[in-house]
C-alpha positions in Angstrom: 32.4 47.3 -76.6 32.5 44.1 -75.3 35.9 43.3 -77.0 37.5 46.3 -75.6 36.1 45.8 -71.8 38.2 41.9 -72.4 41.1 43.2 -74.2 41.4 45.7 -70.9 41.2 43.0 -68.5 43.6 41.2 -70.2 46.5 43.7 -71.9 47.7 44.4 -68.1 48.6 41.3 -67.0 51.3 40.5 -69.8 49.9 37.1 -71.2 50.9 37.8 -74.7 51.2 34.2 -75.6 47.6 32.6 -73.8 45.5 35.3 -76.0 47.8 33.9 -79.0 46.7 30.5 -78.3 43.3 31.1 -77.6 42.8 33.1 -81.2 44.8 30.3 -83.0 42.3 27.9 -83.5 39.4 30.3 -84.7 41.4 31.8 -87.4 42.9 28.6 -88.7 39.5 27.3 -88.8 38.7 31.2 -91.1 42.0 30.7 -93.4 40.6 27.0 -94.5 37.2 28.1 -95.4 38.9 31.1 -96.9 40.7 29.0 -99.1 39.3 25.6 -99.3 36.3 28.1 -101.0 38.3 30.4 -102.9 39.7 26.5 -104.7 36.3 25.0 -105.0 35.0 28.0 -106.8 38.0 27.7 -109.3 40.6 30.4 -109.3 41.6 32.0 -112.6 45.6 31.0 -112.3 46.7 33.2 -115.2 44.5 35.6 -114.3 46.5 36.0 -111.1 50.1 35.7 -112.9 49.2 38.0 -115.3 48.3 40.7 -112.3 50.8 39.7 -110.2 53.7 40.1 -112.9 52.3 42.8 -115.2 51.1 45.1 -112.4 48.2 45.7 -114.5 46.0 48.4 -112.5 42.4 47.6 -112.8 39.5 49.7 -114.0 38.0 51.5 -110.7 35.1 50.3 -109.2 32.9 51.8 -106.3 33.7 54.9 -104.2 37.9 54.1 -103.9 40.1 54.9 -106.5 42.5 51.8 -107.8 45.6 53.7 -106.9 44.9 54.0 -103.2 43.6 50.5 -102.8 47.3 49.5 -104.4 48.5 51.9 -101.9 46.6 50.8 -98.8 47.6 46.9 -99.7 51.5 48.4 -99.5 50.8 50.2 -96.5 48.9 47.0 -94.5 52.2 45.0 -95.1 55.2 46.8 -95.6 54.4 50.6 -94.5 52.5 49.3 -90.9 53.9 50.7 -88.0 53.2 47.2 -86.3 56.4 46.3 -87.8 58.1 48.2 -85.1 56.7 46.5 -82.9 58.4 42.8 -83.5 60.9 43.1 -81.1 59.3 43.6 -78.5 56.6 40.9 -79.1 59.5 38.4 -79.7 61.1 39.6 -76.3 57.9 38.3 -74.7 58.4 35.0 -76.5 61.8 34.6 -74.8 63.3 34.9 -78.4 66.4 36.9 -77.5 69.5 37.0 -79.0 71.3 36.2 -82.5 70.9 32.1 -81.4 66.7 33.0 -81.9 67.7 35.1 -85.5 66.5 32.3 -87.9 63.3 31.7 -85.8 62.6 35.0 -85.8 63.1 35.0 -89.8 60.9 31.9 -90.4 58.3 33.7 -88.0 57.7 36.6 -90.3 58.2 34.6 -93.6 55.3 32.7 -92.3 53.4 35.7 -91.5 54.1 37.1 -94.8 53.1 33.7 -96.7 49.6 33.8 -94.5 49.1 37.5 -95.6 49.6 36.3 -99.1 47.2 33.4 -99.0 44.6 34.8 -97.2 44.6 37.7 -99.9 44.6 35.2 -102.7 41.3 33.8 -101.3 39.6 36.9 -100.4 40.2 38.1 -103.7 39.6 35.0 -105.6 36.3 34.7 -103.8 35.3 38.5 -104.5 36.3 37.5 -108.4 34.3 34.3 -108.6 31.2 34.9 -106.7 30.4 38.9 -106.2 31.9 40.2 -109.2 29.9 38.5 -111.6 26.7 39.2 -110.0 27.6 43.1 -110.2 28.5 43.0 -105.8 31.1 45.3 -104.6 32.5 44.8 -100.8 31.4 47.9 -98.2 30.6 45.9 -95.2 31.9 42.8 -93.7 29.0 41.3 -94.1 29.7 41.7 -98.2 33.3 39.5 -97.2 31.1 37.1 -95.0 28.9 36.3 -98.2 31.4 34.9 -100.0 31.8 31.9 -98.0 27.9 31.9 -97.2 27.8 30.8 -100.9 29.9 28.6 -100.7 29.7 27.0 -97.3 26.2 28.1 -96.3 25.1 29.2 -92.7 28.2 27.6 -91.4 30.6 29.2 -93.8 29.3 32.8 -92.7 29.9 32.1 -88.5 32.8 30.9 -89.2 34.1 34.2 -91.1 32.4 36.2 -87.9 33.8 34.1 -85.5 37.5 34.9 -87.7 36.6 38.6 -87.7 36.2 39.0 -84.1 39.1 36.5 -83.3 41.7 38.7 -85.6 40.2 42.2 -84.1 40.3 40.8 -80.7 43.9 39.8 -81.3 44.8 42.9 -82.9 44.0 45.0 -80.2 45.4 43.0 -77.5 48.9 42.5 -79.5 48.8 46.6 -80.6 48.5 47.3 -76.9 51.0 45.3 -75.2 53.3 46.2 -78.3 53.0 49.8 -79.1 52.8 50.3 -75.2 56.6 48.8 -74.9 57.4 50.7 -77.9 56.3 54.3 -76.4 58.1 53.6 -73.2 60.9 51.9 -74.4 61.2 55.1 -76.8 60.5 57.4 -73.4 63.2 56.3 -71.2 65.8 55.9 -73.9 65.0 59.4 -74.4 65.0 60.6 -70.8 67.4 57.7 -68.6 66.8 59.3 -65.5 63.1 58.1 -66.0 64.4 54.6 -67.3 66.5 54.2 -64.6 63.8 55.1 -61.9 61.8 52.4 -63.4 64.9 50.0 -64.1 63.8 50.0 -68.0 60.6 47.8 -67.3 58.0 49.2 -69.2 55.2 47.7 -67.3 55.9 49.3 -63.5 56.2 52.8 -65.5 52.8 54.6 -65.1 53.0 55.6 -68.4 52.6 51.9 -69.8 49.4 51.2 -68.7 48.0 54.9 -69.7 49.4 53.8 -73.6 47.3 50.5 -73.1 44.2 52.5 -71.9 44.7 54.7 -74.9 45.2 52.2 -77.4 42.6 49.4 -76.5 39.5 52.3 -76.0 40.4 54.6 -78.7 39.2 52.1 -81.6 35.8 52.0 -80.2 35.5 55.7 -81.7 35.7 54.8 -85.1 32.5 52.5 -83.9 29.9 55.6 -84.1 27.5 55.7 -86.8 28.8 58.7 -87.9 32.6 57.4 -88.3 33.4 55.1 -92.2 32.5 52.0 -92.6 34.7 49.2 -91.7 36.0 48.5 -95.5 36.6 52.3 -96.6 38.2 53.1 -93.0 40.8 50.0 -93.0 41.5 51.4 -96.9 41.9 54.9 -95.4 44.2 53.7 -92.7 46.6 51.3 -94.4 47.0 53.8 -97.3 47.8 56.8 -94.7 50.6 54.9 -93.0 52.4 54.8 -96.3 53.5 58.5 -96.0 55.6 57.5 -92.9 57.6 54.4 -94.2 59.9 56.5 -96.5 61.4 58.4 -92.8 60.8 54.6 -91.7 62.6 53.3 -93.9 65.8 55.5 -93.9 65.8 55.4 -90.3 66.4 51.2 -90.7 69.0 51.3 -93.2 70.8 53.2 -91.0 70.6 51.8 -88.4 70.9 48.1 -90.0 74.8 49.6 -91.1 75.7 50.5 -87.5 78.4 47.6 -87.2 79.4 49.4 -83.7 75.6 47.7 -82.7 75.3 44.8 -84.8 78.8 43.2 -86.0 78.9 40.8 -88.3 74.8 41.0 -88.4 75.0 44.3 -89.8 73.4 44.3 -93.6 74.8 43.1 -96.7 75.1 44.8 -99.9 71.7 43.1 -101.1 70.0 43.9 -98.3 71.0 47.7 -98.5 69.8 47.4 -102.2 66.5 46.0 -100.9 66.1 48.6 -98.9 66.4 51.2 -101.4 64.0 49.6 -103.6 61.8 49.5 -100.6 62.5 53.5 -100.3 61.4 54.2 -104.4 58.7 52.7 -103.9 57.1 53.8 -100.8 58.2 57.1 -102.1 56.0 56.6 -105.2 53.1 55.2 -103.4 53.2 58.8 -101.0 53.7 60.3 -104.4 50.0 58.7 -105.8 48.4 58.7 -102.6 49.0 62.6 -102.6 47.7 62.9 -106.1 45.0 61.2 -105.1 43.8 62.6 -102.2 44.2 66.4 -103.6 
């Protein structure tokens, strides 16, 4: 509650970049406990090959089946809708325009290297330390052991501290995104509103109803009665799959439009990458369904 009565105070006043800063430091301090533990304890490196290149599906364990946790981890990176929400995030940088396009580039491959590491410690930690005493993860209290065994006392506030600092962030960089995103969407669909408003999103009433919407709705899934925060983030990730195959048409699309892009307009690999992106998402709907019925 308390991080949503903050978030409020602070999504309306377009200051993107100071709740960036502020967050920084806490989760660097998570990521190198994350994986300063997850290399003291001793990672299994072929282990990881092996899984990583085989795409050997594990045996399931606990209430999830395999298949949607394979699914949720494709739907967290490449099926989130966040992704949509980029440009408008770098427009509040002040990275506009093709002279920004390889800053923009090394902005997500960084993101996407961090996603990577963090997951490799989480689940080199979960290997090492819970698994062999029989511990599944349902709670994040189960993910803030880990690095209690590792790290003690410290190791666990530390991963709280992270927790709240990447929720916190979350919510505040969901609002101020998806809110440009619905307007933006709005008056390009209806210009005589966009004009009244002269296309900025934050003097149209609607804006600041999205951030209202966006910020308190999470608190919901807060109730006792609602999942728990491991099986609902699962639940989620995996769910958002079944929209990145209309996604991802939509973008190749829209990528070959030369009228819009010129000479930035996609290339024959990237069109390829696309469609492998397309198969698969397709199959991970596919098992999802299957699944879920």
């Amino acid at each position: 509650m308390t991080n949503t009565i903050v978030s409020l105070a602070l999504v309306g006043r377009g200051i993107y970049n100071y709740v960036e800063i502020t967050i920084k430091g806490i989760l660097i301090l998570m990521v190198v406990s994350l994986v300063g533990s997850a290399l003291w304890v001793g990672p299994d490196v072929p282990a990881i090959v092996k899984g990583t290149i085989a795409f050997s599906v594990p045996e399931n364990v606990g209430g999830v089946d395999t298949l949607v946790f394979v699914v949720s981890l494709i739907g967290a990176v490449a099926g989130s809708m966040s992704n949509l929400i980029y440009p408008y995030l770098f427009e509040q940088k002040g990275w506009r325009g093709p002279a920004y396009l390889k800053l923009q580039r090394y902005d997500l491959l960084f993101g996407i290297v961090m996603i990577i590491i963090i997951d490799l410690g989480v689940w080199v930690l979960g290997a090492e330390i819970l698994h062999p005493k029989g511990l599944t993860v349902e709670s994040v209290s189960d993910m803030a052991q880990m690095l209690t065994s590792t790290l003690g006392m410290l190791g666990g506030i530390l991963f709280y501290l992270g927790v709240l600092g990447a929720c916190f962030k979350t919510v505040v960089v969901y609002a101020l995104g998806f809110g440009n995103l619905f307007v933006d969407a709005i008056h390009t669909t209806f210009p005589e509103r966009g004009k009244r408003y002269n296309r900025e999103y934050t003097k149209d009433p609607l804006y600041k109803l999205t951030l209202l919407i966006t910020v308190v709705f999470p608190v919901l899934w807060a109730l006792p009665s609602m999942p728990g925060f491991v099986y609902l983030t699962i639940l989620v990730n995996a769910l958002q799959v079944v929209l990145l195959p209309a996604v991802s048409i939509g973008l190749i699309v829209l990528t070959n439009r030369k009228d819009l892009l010129a000479q930035y307009a996609n290339k024959w690999w990237e069109n390829l990458l696309l469609l492998i992106l397309i198969g698969l998402t397709l199959w991970s709907t596919w098992q999802l369904l299957v699944n879920l019925l």
